[in-house]
C-alpha positions, 0 to 999 in steps of 0.5 A, a space after each residue: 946836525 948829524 944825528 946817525 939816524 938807522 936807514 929805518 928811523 930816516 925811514 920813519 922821519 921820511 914818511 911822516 914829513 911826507 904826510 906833513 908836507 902832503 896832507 897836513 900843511 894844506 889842511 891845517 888852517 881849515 880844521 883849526 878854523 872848523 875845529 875839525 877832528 883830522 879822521 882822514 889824516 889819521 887814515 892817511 897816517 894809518 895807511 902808512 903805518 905810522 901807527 905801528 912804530 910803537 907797537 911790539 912786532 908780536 903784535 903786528 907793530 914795527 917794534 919801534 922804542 920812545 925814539 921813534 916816536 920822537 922822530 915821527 912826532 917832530 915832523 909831523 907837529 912842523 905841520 899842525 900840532 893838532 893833527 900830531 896831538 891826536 896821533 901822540 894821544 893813540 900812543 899815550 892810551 895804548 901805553 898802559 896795557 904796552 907797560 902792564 898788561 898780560 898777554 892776552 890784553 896785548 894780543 886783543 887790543 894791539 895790533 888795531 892799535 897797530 893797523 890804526 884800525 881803533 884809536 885810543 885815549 888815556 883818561 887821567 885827569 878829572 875836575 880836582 885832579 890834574 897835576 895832583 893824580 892822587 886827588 882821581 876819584 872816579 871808582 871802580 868797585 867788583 859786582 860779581 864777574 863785572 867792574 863797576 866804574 863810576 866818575 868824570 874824566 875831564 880834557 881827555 884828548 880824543 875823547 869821543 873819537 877813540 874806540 879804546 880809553 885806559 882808564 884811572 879809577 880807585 879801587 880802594 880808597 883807604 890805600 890812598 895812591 896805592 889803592 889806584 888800578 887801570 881799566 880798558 874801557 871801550 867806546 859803546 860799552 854801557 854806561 859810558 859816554 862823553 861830554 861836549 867837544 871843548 872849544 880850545 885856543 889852540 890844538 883845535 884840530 884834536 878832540 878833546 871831551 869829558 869821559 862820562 861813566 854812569 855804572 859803567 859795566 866792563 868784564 873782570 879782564 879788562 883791568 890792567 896789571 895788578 889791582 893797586 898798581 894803577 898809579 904805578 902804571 901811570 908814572 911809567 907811561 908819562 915818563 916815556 910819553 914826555 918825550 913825544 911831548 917835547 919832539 912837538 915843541 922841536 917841531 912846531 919851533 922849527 916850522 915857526 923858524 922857518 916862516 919867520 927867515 922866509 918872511 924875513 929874507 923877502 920883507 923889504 924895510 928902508 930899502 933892504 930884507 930885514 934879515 940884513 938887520 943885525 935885531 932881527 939876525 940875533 932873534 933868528 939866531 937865537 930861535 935857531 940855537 934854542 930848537 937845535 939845543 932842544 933837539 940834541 936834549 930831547 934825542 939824547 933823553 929818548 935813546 936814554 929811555 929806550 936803553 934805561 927804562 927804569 931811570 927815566 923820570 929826570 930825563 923825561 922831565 928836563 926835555 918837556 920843560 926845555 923843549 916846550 918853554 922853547 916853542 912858546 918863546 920862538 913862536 912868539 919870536 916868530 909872530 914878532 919878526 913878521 910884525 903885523 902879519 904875523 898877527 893875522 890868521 892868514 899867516 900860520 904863526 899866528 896859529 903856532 903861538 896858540 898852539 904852542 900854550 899847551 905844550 906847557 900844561 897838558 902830560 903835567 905842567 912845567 911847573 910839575 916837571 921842575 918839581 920832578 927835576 928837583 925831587 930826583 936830583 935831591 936823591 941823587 945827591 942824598 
């Protein structure tokens, strides 16, 4: 469908299908095999600019809102969702100090992010707080000119990679939620280091490690915003990352649907292509209806974020659960129509339905999602 793309968003799009069919789609199976960290993609991607999209003009980016995002994230997740993953996690990290931080955070810490010259992380979750954010207990207390952050980050997306992590730490712990601020912590800075690599079932081409802070000493400027308003900051990043989230599961759906009618135009069974059956039409067909609704749904909720960015928690919501429940369904469909060569590492199905598992826990769990859903349509109709 026509969806009245700028000449700069087809720009956009073009650019990382680019990079996808060049760099991503050749190198995909070897670094889920290896678990290998895609640095020279990034470069590639970083070389194209594609790091700028988000970042204010001010601050050397393209100026770019959740859209375009969206638009460089689908294409790129066609090719690998764990190369797309790692460059989704940049933007998630740099969120906090776009959404909360002064000028001077800004001017220090963005146009790296904006050359791909540092990456960043976003560093949440711990062992008893995930869905639950307000169960974080990693702390942070003021020792003169310095914090002093101690605790354990757990999954952090390209932990150990990254150069620059927003970190959620208590600051008050008599506040509850309201007690939470938002550090920038820097690779090397003392008492900070990182975990193991994980080995995951699918996005194995990103990294993912523990956050370590042992009296972890950073600089009074470094905290983000207000002291207090750290859970605060948190909400506003997710609502405008979920979005991205979404756009991987309308591409990893799409490249599944297109291996799956490929194989199925050329698979011949009882003397015919099995496209010529009516089963395996109305499975196409249904895979090919879900992505484009998902499309249209994801769309719709990022311009309405970049229009609305105070009321974008249901939008945001509904397209993660919608995009992502799609992709675990038609990648499945997917691996089902090729039978068993879709079962086989040798065919990239195999790899999709693996990869598409996460998009349903990780930047909160559908489950969550729906409670968010719900939660907003009780006050609508209050």
């Amino acid at each position: 469908m026509d969806y009245f793309l700028t000449e700069e968003q087809q720009m956009i799009a073009e650019t990382a299908r680019e990079i996808t069919d060049e760099k991503i789609i050749p190198r995909r199976a070897e670094l889920d095999e290896k678990n290998e960290f895609p640095t020279s993609i990034l470069q590639d991607m970083s070389k194209a600019d594609l790091f700028g999209i988000f970042i204010p003009e001010d601050y050397g980016g393209f100026g770019g809102g959740c859209f375009e995002i969206v638009l460089a994230l689908e294409e790129l997740s066609r090719g690998c969702v764990g190369v797309a993953t790692s460059y989704a996690a940049s933007a998630l990290g740099i969120f906090p100090v776009l959404i909360a931080g002064s000028d001077e955070m800004k001017q220090k810490y963005l146009p790296d992010i904006a050359s791909g010259e540092k990456w960043a992380a976003f560093g949440l979750t711990e062992a008893n707080a995930g869905s639950d954010a307000s169960g974080v207990q990693t702390t942070a207390v003021l020792d003169g000119d310095e914090w002093v952050l101690n605790g354990t980050k757990q999954w952090i997306t390209n932990g150990g990679e990254s150069q620059i992590y927003t970190i959620v730490a208590i600051t008050d712990p008599a506040k509850g939620a309201r007690g939470a601020s938002m550090f920038v912590v820097e690779d090397g800075d003392p008492g900070f280091s990182y975990g193991k690599k994980e080995d995951k079932m699918g996005i194995r081409s990103s990294a993912t490690r523990e956050l370590i802070m042992r009296d972890c000493r950073i600089p009074l400027d470094r905290l983000i915003g207000r002291k207090g308003t750290g859970f605060i900051t948190v909400m506003k990043t997710l609502d405008v990352s979920r979005p991205g989230i979404a756009s991987l599961g309308i591409g990893l759906g799409q490249a599944a649907l297109d291996e799956a009618v490929i194989y199925a135009k050329q698979r011949v069974q009882f003397g015919k292509p099995i496209i010529a059956f009516q089963a395996i039409q109305h499975m196409l067909a249904d895979m090919a209806i879900q992505i484009e609704a998902g499309r249209s749904l994801v769309y719709s909720a990022a311009r309405h974020i970049d229009a609305h960015p105070k009321d974008m928690s249901k939008a945001s919501s509904m397209c993660k659960v919608f995009a992502t429940d799609m992709a675990m369904k038609v990648t499945t469909d997917a691996v089902q129509v090729l039978g068993g060569y879709g079962y086989m590492k040798e065919y990239p199905v195999e790899k999709m339905m693996r990869d598409a598992k996460i998009l349903q826990i990780y930047e909160g769990t559908n489950q969550i999602q729906r409670n968010v859903v719900g939660q907003e349509l009780n006050k609508e109709y209050a």
